[in-house]
C-alpha positions, 0 to 999 in steps of 0.5 A, spaced: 050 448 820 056 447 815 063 445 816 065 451 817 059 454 822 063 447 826 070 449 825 069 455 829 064 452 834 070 447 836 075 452 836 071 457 840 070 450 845 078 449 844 080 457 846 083 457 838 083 461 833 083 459 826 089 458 821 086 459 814 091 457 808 091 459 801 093 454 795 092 456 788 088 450 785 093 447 779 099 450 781 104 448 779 101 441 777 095 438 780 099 432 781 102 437 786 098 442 788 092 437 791 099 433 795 100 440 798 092 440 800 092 433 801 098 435 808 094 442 810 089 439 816 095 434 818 100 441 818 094 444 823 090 448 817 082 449 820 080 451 813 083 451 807 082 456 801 083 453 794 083 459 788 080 458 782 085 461 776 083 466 772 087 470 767 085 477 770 086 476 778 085 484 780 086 483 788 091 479 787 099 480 788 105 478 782 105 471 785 098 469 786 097 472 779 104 467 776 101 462 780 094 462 776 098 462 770 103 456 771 096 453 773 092 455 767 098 454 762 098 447 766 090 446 763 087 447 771 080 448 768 074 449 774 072 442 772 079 440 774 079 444 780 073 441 782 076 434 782 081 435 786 076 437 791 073 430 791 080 427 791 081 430 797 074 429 800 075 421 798 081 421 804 078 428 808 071 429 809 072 434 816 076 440 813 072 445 811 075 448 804 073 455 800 073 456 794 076 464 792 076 467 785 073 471 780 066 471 778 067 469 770 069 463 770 062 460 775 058 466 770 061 461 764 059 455 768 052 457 770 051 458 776 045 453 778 050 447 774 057 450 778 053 450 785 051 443 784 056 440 783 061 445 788 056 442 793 057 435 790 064 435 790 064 437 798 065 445 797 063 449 804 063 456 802 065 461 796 070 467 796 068 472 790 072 478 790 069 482 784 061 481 786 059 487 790 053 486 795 049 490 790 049 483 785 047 478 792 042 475 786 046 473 782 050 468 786 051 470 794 043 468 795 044 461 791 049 459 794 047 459 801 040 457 799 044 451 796 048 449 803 054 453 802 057 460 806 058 466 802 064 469 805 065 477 804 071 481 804 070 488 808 077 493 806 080 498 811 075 502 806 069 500 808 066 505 812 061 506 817 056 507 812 057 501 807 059 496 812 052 494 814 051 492 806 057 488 806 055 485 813 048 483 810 048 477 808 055 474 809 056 467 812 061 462 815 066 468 816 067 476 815 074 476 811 078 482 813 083 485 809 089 488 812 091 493 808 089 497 802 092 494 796 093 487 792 096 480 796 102 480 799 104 487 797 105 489 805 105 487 811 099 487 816 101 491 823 096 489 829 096 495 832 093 498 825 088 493 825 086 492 831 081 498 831 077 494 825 076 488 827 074 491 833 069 495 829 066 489 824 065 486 830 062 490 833 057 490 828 056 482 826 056 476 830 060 472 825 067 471 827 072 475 823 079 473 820 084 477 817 088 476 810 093 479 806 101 480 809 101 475 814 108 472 812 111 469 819 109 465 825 110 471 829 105 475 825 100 470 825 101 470 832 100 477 833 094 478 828 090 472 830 091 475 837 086 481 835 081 476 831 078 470 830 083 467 826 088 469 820 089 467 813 096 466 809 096 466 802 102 468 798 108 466 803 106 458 801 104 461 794 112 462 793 114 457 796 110 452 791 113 457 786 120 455 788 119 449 787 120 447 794 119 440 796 111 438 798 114 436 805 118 443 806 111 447 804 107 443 809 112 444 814 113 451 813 105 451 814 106 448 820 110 453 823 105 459 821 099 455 824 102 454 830 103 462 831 096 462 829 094 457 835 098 461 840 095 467 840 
């Protein structure tokens, strides 16, 4: 059992749904970025997913695209990313974290090195946008070998006929992507996507959680009502970009968690 197998397991027991929120790890400063982590379990985040920065974000909208940039610009390194991490284990060691991004920067790593030291730091599972089931060899199987859950997206393409493949050999949770198309670029609609995670759920006991266009309290609230839970990203995303104080950041994500919560 991970720390995020337990996460879902006290919310069940609680009648919850989860609040999962995004960060970009670096942005803009570490100094910064890591404050704003530091606050999330005390704003009501169950799961915090920390993004690696990459210059070539294919799956993501222009402000987690600019905020990987500012955070690259700014030196982040994975090594740097991985810091932070054990930072915010000295002080926290229940909230699950993810670790979200792109497959070359672990490629670069090495794959035996970069587990390793992600289990070590107090990672608990990996998001990977650009590995398809077909590559589960390359880093999926490690990484759950290792301990960590491997978290795979299902789209409003996944079809009948590949979900199964996708499903496979998925952990910790099935990340639903609410809407065709890159972050934050529209707003996710309960009564569109209801209909499929009623079908992945059909199809896995895994408890399913919906991302990308979730931008208000009411909205989480509302697609928390029709999952286990929701994530948001680039609505605190843009918030650190505006260069909003960490207080006014966390207290935003307050407000999201509680739409979630009261679902």
């Amino acid at each position: 059992m991970t720390r995020i197998d337990d996460t879902f397991r006290r919310l069940r027991a609680e009648g919850k749904k989860a609040f999962v929120a995004y960060i970009m790890a670096g942005d803009p400063d570490v100094e910064t970025s890591l404050a704003v982590m530091r606050g999330l379990p005390q704003a009501g985040v169950d799961i915090i997913e920390l993004g690696m920065p990459f210059t070539d974000p294919m799956a993501d909208g222009p402000t987690i695209q600019t905020a990987g940039q500012r955070a690259l610009e700014g030196g982040q390194t994975l090594s740097r990313t991985l810091e932070m991490v054990r930072a915010f284990r000295a002080e926290n060691a229940e909230t699950p974290i993810v670790l979200m991004g792109y497959y070359n920067p672990i490629y670069a790593r090495g794959v035996a090195p970069f587990l390793a030291e992600a289990t070590e730091a107090g990672i608990d599972g990996l998001i990977v946008v650009d590995l398809p089931p077909e590559e589960d060899g390359e880093l999926c199987l490690p990484a759950q070998a290792a301990g960590l859950n491997f978290i795979r997206l299902a789209t409003p393409t996944t079809d009948s006929r590949r979900l199964p493949k996708v499903l496979q050999n998925t952990s910790g949770f099935v990340y639903y992507v609410s809407i065709t198309g890159i972050t934050g670029a529209a707003a996710a609609k309960a009564v569109d996507v209801a209909p499929e995670v009623a079908r992945i759920k059909a199809a896995t006991d895994l408890p399913v959680i919906v991302g990308f266009g979730i931008t208000t309290p009411e909205a989480a609230q509302d697609i928390a009502g029709i999952a286990d839970g929701c994530v948001v990203g680039s609505a605190i995303v843009k918030l650190v970009s505006e260069g909003r104080p960490v207080a006014e950041v966390l207290d935003r994500v307050a407000s999201l968690a509680a739409g979630a919560h009261a679902a």
